[in-house]
Structures are given as structure tokens and as C-alpha cells.
N, C-alpha and C positions, 0 to 999 in steps of 0.2 A: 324462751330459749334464744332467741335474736337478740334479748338487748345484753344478755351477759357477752353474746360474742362481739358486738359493735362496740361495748365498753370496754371487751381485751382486746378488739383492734386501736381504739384510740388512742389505749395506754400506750402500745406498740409503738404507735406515729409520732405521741410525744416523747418517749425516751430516745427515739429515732433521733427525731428534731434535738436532744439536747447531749444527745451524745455527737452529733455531729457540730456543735456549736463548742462544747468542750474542747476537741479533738482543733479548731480554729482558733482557739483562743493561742494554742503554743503549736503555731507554726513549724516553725523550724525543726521543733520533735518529730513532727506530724510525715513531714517532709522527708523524714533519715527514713523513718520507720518504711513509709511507703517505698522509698529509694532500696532499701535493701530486698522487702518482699520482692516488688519488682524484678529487682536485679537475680535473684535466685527463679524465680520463672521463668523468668528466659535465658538466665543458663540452662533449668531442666528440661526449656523448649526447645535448644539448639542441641544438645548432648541426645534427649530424647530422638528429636527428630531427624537428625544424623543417624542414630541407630536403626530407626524405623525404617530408612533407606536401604540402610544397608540388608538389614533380614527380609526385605522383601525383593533384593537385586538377588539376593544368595538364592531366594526361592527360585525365583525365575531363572535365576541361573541352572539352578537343578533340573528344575520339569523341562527347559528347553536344551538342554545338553547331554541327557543321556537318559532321565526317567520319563520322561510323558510325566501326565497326572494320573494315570495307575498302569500296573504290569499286568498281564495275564498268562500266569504259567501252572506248566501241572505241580502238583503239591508237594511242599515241601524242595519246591528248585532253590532258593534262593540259600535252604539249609545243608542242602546233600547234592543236589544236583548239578551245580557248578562244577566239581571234581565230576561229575560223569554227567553231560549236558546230553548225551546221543542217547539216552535213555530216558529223557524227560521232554520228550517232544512234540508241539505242536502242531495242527493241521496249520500248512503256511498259505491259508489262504483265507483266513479270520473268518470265515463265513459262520461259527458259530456266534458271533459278536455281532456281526451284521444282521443278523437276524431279530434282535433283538428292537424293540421300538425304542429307542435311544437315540434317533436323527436329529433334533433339536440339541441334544449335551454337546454327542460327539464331535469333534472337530475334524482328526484323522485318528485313521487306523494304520500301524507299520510292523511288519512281521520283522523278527528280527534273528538270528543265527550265530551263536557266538563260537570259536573255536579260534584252539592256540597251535604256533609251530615255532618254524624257522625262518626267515626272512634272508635271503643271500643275496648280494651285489659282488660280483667279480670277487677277490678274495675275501672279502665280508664278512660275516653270517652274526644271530644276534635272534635273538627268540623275540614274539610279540605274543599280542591277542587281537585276535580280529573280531570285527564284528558284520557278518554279510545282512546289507539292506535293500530295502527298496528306493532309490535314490532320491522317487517322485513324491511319494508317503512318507516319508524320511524329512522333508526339505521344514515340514513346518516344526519340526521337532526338535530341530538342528538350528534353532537362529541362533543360541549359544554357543553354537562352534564356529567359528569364523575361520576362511580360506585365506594362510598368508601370502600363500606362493600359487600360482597356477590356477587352475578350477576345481570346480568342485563334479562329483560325478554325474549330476544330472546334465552338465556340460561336455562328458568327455564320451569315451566310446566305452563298451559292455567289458574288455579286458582290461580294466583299471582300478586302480586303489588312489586312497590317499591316507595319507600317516597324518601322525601327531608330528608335531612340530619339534618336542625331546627323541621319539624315534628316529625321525630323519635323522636331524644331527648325530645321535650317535651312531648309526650307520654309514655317513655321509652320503645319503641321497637327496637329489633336488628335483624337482619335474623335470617331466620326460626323460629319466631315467627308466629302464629295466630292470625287475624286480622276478626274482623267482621264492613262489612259497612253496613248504614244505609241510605238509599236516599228517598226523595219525587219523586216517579214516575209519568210520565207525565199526567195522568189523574187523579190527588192529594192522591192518595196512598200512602203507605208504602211498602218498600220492602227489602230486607237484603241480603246480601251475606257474605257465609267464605272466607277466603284467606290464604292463607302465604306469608309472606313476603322474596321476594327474596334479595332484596338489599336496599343499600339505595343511595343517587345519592348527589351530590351537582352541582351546576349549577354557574352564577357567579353572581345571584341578590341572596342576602338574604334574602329577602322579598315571592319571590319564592319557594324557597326552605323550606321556616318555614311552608308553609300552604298545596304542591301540594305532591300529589299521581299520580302515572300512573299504568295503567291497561290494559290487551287484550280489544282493543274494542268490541268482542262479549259480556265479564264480564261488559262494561258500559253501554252496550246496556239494557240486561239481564237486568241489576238490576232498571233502571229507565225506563223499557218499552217504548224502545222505536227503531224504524229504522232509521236508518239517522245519520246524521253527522253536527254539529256545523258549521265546518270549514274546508276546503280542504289544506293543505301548501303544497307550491310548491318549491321544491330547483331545483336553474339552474345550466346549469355546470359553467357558468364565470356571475360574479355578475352585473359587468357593461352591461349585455344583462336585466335588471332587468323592463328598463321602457319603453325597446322594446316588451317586451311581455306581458306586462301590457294593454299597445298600442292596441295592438294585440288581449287579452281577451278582452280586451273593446269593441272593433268592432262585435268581433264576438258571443261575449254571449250576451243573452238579460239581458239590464238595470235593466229592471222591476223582474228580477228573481236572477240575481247574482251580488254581488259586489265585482271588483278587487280591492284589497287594496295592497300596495307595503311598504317593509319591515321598511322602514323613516317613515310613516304615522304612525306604531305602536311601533315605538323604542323611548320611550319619555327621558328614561334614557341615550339615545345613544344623544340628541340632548342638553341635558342639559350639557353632558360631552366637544362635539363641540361647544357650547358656551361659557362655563367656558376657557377653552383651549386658542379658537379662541383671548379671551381678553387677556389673558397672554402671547401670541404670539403678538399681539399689544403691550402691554406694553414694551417687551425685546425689539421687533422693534425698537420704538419710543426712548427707553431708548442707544441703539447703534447708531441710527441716529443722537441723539444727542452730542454725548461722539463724533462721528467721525468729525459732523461737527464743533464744538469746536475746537479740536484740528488741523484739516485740514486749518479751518479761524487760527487760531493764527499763525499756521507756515505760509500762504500764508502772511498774515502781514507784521510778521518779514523778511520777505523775500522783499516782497517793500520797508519797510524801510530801509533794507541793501543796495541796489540796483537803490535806486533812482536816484543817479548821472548817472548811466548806461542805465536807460527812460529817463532821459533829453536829456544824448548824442546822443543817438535809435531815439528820436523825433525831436531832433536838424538835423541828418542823414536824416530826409524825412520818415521816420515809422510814420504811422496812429495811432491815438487813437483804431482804430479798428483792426491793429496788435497789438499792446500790448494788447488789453483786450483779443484777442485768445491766445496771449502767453500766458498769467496766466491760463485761463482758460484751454490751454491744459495740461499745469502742475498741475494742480489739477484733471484733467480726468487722464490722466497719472498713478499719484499714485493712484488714486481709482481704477484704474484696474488690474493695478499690487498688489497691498495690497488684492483685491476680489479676485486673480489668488492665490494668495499664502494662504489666508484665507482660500478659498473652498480646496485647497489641502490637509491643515491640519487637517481643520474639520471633510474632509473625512475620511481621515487615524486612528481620533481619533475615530470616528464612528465605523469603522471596529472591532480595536482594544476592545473599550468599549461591543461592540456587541457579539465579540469572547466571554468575560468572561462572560457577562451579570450583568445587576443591579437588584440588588434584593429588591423587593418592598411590603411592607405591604398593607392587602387589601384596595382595597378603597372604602369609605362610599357606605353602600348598595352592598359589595362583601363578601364573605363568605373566598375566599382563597387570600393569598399572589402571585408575581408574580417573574420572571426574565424579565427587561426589556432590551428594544435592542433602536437601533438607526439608523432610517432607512432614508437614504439621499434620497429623488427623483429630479429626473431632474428638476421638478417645481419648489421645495424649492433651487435645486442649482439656480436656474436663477432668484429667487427671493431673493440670497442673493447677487448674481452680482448685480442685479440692482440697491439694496440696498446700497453697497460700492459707486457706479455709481453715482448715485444720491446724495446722503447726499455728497460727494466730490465734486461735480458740482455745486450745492449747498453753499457749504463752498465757494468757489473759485468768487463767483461771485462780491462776495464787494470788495474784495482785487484787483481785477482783473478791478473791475468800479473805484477804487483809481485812481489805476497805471496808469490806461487811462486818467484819468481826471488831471494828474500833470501839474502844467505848466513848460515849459520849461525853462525858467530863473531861478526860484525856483530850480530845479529839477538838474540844475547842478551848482546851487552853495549850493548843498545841502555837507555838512560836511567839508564844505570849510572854 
């Protein structure tokens, strides 16, 4: 059993050895061919790894600007109960979550309270949506919203708001302005509150931002009479714990009272970005696969055709059709691995480099701010660019390589005779 395999390893080492002495004899070929692999792995390393920045800034963007990494609300809020929120309401004091031995995941707990009205400045007025928080429980979940103007509420006093940065403007309020709301109270009332405005915030949906207000939730409680809470958001300390403890609330809260929702189920902008993306990562794909296998088949080609008195004589020798097609075939694996080793090296290094300065980007549809982007290689995307070289080279090699086997011997060495 040992020496059949010590006798296909060595076969192994010598076609090794003589497909790599082939592949040196015509430099210059050797050279394009590795030049172009290369150069297509690290376009798919830079186009990739740009992407990979970006849908994981949009993630983060989302869990810290307005989702947590899951919601906790009664059933069916996010389907029916938006249009009637005062009837889907939570104990606003999370104590059924806190209860739960979940100390290590959780990060914070923030109750949260949503309701719409009228927003009025001196001859003003202009409808919003508010959201009342806890300012202190709130502050880790909120590193996505950034304060432009003034402070933000854990800095100010208990009768104050701060808007969206499109609100303000089309109202024209600035801090420390006076603000009177106007809300439908839970049992169809009217009821008013003053305020000042401490700041004003931009987040990274524009859409967001033109229409919401945040408030102490005792002030949103106050003004639309009511106890409770909309919505519970939960931030973890590591993201990937996100659908273990969703798991987890599922089992242990009852169905019929609460529903666990997790931070993808509400990120519809976060999925429209992963799709758009995911295709344009297909296309470069598709688009270097092809460029590589192009040029890998023309060189293996040119290469049989140069060579073919040298398979006549190979197959005149006693070499199998089935040695020459591993020959070619390992000289097309050959340079697809070496070309993917030298590609991933450079890619990376331009990574780094591109990363250090950063690229500066205008916002994108539906963002309020501009960005500095980065280039961030992961192990996945490296080994999906190896495989990428791998393949489309293995790939290319196989026709050239079912030629050269298929030559006949008489032909083959009275070839350029």
C-alpha cells in the first residue's frame, strides 16, 4: 500500500520539477501570463475589499444609529403596530430581559417610545416623529448619530430635544431655540409640551434625519399619556453573538407577548446595499475570469504549437496521453498559483497603503455625510481570490492540455519538418 503511494508521490515531484523547467525555458510568456493573473487578483482584491468595507461600515452604521443588534416588541409591531404604537406596549423598565442570564452577550439595554405630531416655532409648524429615550442607555447605541450643533441630551437639562439635521433646517431651528410639541395622546387627546432644543444630530439615512426628534422618555411618555415603551433595543458586546441570543429570547420569552426581531430583518437599506454590491462583485469576478482565462488558453496554445515535435518524441518514448495532459495541466496550475501568490501580495500591500491615506467619498443616495474609505482584505476574500487564479487557470489549461494529448505521433514529429 506505501510504495504504490511513494511511487505517485514521486511521479508528482518529477512532473512538478519538469513542468516548472518548461514554463523557464519561455520566459517572457511565463511572465505576460503571471503579469495578467496577478493583475486581475488584485483588481478583485481592491474592488472586493473596498466592498467589504463598505457593507460592514453600513452594518455598523445600522445597529448603532437606530437598530441595536435586536428589537424587542409585542407581536406583530413592526407589521400593524406602527399605525397604532399605544396599543403595543411595553413594560419601560426591561426587567423582563434583565432577568434573563444573558450578562456576558448583553452590552445595553434602552427602552424606547415612539410617537408623531406637530413641531411649532413662532409662525412655523411642520409635522415630525419622535423618538423618547433614555439618554444614558441610549448613548452606546447612538455612536452612529453624531451631534452637529450644540449637545447632545445626556449633556443638556430633562426639558429638551434634539432634531435631525434636515428637521431643523426645514423649520429653521438652531440650539437653544424653543420648541413647542404637539401630540395625539393615547386615549385621542391633545396635549403640548415646551422644550429647548439642545442640538441637532445627523445620522447616515437622510430620510431619518429630515423628519425625527429625540426626547427624555419621561417628556414622551408626559406628553402622549402614556407608561410603556414601543420597543426594547438591545446592543451586544460582539455582533456575531446576534442570532445566539435571539435563539435564546425566543425560547425563553413567551411568543404570544413579545417578539425577538434581529438587526437584518430591520436594515432594508443595509440589504439593498449587499445586493447592489454582491452584483458588482460578480461582474469584476466574471469579468477577470475571463481576461485570465483568455490569456492563460492562448499562452498554453502557443505553447503546444511550439512544442509539438517534443509530444511526438514524449509519446514516441512511451509517455501516455495521460502524462502529457497532467503535464500541461500542471503548468497552467503552476502559474495560476504563482500569479494568485504574487497577486494577493500586491493587492495587500496596496490595501494597506490605499487604507493609510484613505479615499474620500461623496455621500451615497439616502446619506446625509461624505466618507473616507478604507480597504479591508479578509482571509475569505484572500482565499477567494486564490481560488479564483486557481480555477480560471485550470480552467484555461484544459483544451490545450486535451490537444497535446490527443496529437498523433507521426504528425507530431514530423511537425515543422
Amino acid at each position: 500500500m506505501l510504495n504504490p503511494l511513494c511511487s505517485m508521490l514521486a511521479q508528482i515531484v518529477q512532473e512538478s520539477r519538469l513542468a516548472g523547467r518548461n514554463l523557464s525555458r519561455h520566459i517572457r510568456r511565463s511572465l505576460l501570463a503571471l503579469l495578467t493573473i496577478s493583475f486581475g487578483v488584485t483588481c478583485y482584491l481592491l474592488a472586493g475589499g473596498f466592498i467589504h468595507w463598505v457593507l460592514e461600515k453600513t452594518r455598523d452604521a445600522a445597529i448603532y444609529s437606530q437598530l441595536g443588534h435586536l428589537q424587542i416588541t409585542r407581536p406583530a409591531y413592526f407589521q400593524v403596530g406602527i399605525a397604532d404604537p399605544y396599543n403595543h406596549l411595553l413594560p419601560d423598565d426591561a426587567s423582563f430581559i434583565e432577568d434573563i442570564e444573558l450578562a456576558d452577550a448583553i452590552s445595553t439595554i434602552s427602552s424606547r417610545l415612539v410617537f408623531t405630531g406637530l413641531l411649532s416655532k413662532d409662525e412655523r409648524t411642520i409635522s415630525f416623529a419622535g423618538e423618547g429615550i433614555d439618554p444614558e442607555k441610549e448613548a452606546p447605541l447612538a455612536l452612529a448619530i453624531n451631534i452637529i450643533e450644540g449637545v447632545n441630551l445626556t449633556e443638556s437639562g430633562s426639558s429638551s430635544a434634539i432634531l435631525g439635521k434636515g428637521l431643523a433646517a426645514n423649520a429653521e431651528i438652531k440650539p437653544g431655540d424653543t420648541i413647542v410639541l404637539l401630540a395625539t395622546t393615547a386615549d385621542g387627546s391633545f396635549n403640548a409640551v415646551e422644550l429647548s432644543v439642545a442640538g441637532l444630530f445627523a445620522s447616515t439615512v437622510k430620510a431619518y434625519d429630515d423628519v425625527t426628534l429625540r426626547v427624555p422618555l419621561e417628556i414622551a411618555q408626559s406628553l402622549v399619556r402614556v407608561e410603556g415603551a414601543t420597543s426594547v433595543a438591545v446592543l451586544l458586546s460582539e455582533t456575531w453573538q446576534t442570532q445566539k441570543v435571539v435563539d435564546i429570547l425566543q425560547g425563553v420569552l413567551d411568543p404570544s407577548d413579545f417578539e425577538v426581531t434581529a438587526w437584518w430583518q430591520l436594515a432594508e437599506h443595509y440589504h439593498k446595499t449587499v445586493e447592489l454590491f454582491s452584483r458588482q462583485v460578480g461582474v469584476v469576478k466574471s469579468l477577470i475570469a475571463a481576461i485570465v482565462v483568455l490569456s492563460i488558453m492562448n499562452t498554453l496554445s502557443m505553447t503546444v504549437a511550439e512544442r509539438t515535435g517534443e509530444i511526438g518524441t514524449a509519446m514516441a518514448l512511451g509517455v501516455r496521453s495521460s502524462g502529457i495532459l497532467r503535464l500541461f495541466l500542471l503548468e497552467g496550475v503552476m502559474i495560476g498559483v504563482l500569479g494568485g501568490l504574487i497577486g494577493l501580495s500586491v493587492g495587500t500591500a496596496l490595501a494597506i497603503l490605499i487604507s493609510y491615506f484613505g479615499i474620500p467619498m461623496p455621500p451615497a443616495p439616502g446619506m446625509t455625510e461624505g466618507y473616507v474609505g478604507e480597504i479591508w482584505v479578509s482571509a475569505r476574500l484572500a482565499t477567494d481570490a486564490l481560488f479564483l487564479a486557481l480555477s480560471a487557470t485550470l480552467l484555461a489549461s484544459v483544451i490545450p492540455a486535451w490537444r497535446a494529448s490527443r496529437l498523433n505521433i507521426v504528425d507530431a514529429l514530423r511537425h515543422q519538418r
